[in-house]
Structure formats: structure tokens, C-alpha cells
C-alpha positions, 0 to 999 in steps of 0.5 A: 511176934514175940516180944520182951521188955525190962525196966532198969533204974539208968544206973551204970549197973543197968548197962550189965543188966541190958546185956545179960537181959538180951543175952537171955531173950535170945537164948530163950527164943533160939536166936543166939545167932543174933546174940553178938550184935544185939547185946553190942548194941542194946549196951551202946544204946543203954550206955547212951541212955545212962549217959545222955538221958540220965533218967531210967529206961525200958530195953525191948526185943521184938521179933520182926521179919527182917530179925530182932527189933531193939529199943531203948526209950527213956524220958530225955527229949534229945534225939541222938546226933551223931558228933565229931571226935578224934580218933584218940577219943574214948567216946563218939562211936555207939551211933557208927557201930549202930549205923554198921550192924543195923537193917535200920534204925531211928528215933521217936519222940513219945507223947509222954516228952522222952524218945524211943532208939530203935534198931532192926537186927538182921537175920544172921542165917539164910533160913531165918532171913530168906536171902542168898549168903552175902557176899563178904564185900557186901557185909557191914565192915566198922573200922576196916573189920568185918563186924561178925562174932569171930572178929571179937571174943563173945566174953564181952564184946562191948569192952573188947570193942572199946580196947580195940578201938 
């Protein structure tokens, strides 16, 4: 398996960082069919991190039989916790969209007093994850919109998200 790792300062800076690094790793190991909805939620995982943990952090990518593991440690005890917000709010959604486009996904406390937010990325073709098509009913949907590429230009998904919302 293979796996990539970057050190960012927790800046805002770092948020574009992530997402050019994991643009990059994909593209290098030939998943850029995966390229969509990891650098979605790298962004929203680090932007979490810039937000809540206010600390630097560590991004990594590790492939794994189901797809593209995710994970984003930083030094901050807090475990996430999904809020409440209005439909009007500009926040409150990282965890939905994670929740939406991941197998899996969860946190881990380190012995060294911060955590670890990790999500397992799905295959997005059937050679690469060995199943049937799914069928359009079974396929994440976030907001009543199919959560693939095509519903979102790729220029920057994260802010084209954002606006839409």
C-alpha cells in the first residue's frame, strides 16, 4: 500500500495546500477518479482542523482495499461532534458532506493528547473496487444532489459547494 504524508503550519494557507497535495498524490498514483471527493473532504477535514484545533497538523493518503484513506491529525483533544445550525448558516456541514461521500470514518484520540479524523474514500470504478455499478438510488446523495463530479465544477469543489449551499 501506498502512502503520502504533509506537515502544514494550520494557517488558512494550509487549507490550499491540502488540496493541491492530495490532487497531486492521486494524480501520481493514478486515482484521479477519486481526485473529486478526496480533495472535498481533505479541505473540509483541514479547514476543521485550521478552525477547531488551531494547531498545525499532518494530512495523509494511504491506499486501502476499499479506496483512499484520509487522515488529518492534529494536536487538539476535541473529538468532532456533529451541531445543529440553520439552513442559512455558512458552517455546520464538513461532517454531512464526510458522512455523505465516505465507506467510513471516525476519530482517534493519540497518546501524544491530539486526534487523528480519518475517512475511507470508495473506489469510484468497478475494476478498482470489485462490485457491481451501484445503482443511482443506492449512491450518496447530500442535499437532494447526487454527490459525484459532474454535479460540481472541479475548478474548486469546495467553494462551488459553499456557494450552492
Amino acid at each position: 500500500m501506498r502512502r503520502a504524508e504533509h506537515a502544514l503550519d494550520g494557517r488558512p494557507e494550509s487549507i490550499a495546500q491540502v488540496r493541491r497535495f492530495a490532487k497531486q498524490v492521486l494524480a501520481d498514483w493514478g486515482c484521479d477518479d477519486l481526485a473529486w471527493a478526496v480533495t472535498l473532504l481533505s479541505s473540509e477535514l483541514a479547514t476543521n482542523a485550521v478552525l477547531h484545533a488551531r494547531s498545525s497538523f499532518t494530512v495523509a493518503l494511504e491506499e486501502c482495499p476499499e479506496g483512499v484513506r484520509l487522515e488529518i491529525t492534529d494536536t487538539s483533544p476535541r473529538l468532532p461532534a456533529r451541531r445543529s445550525y440553520s439552513a442559512e448558516s455558512t458552517t455546520g456541514r464538513g461532517l454531512r458532506i464526510l458522512n455523505e461521500l465516505a465507506d467510513s470514518w471516525g476519530a482517534e484520540a493519540d497518546e501524544n493528547g491530539g486526534k487523528t479524523v480519518w475517512a475511507v474514500i470508495p473506489w469510484e470504478t468497478d475494476e478498482r473496487r470489485g462490485r457491481a455499478d451501484l445503482a443511482e438510488s443506492d449512491r450518496p446523495h447530500a442535499n437532494g444532489l447526487t454527490a459525484e463530479p459532474t454535479d460540481f465544477p472541479r475548478a474548486d469543489p469546495v467553494l462551488r459547494w459553499r456557494s450552492a449551499a
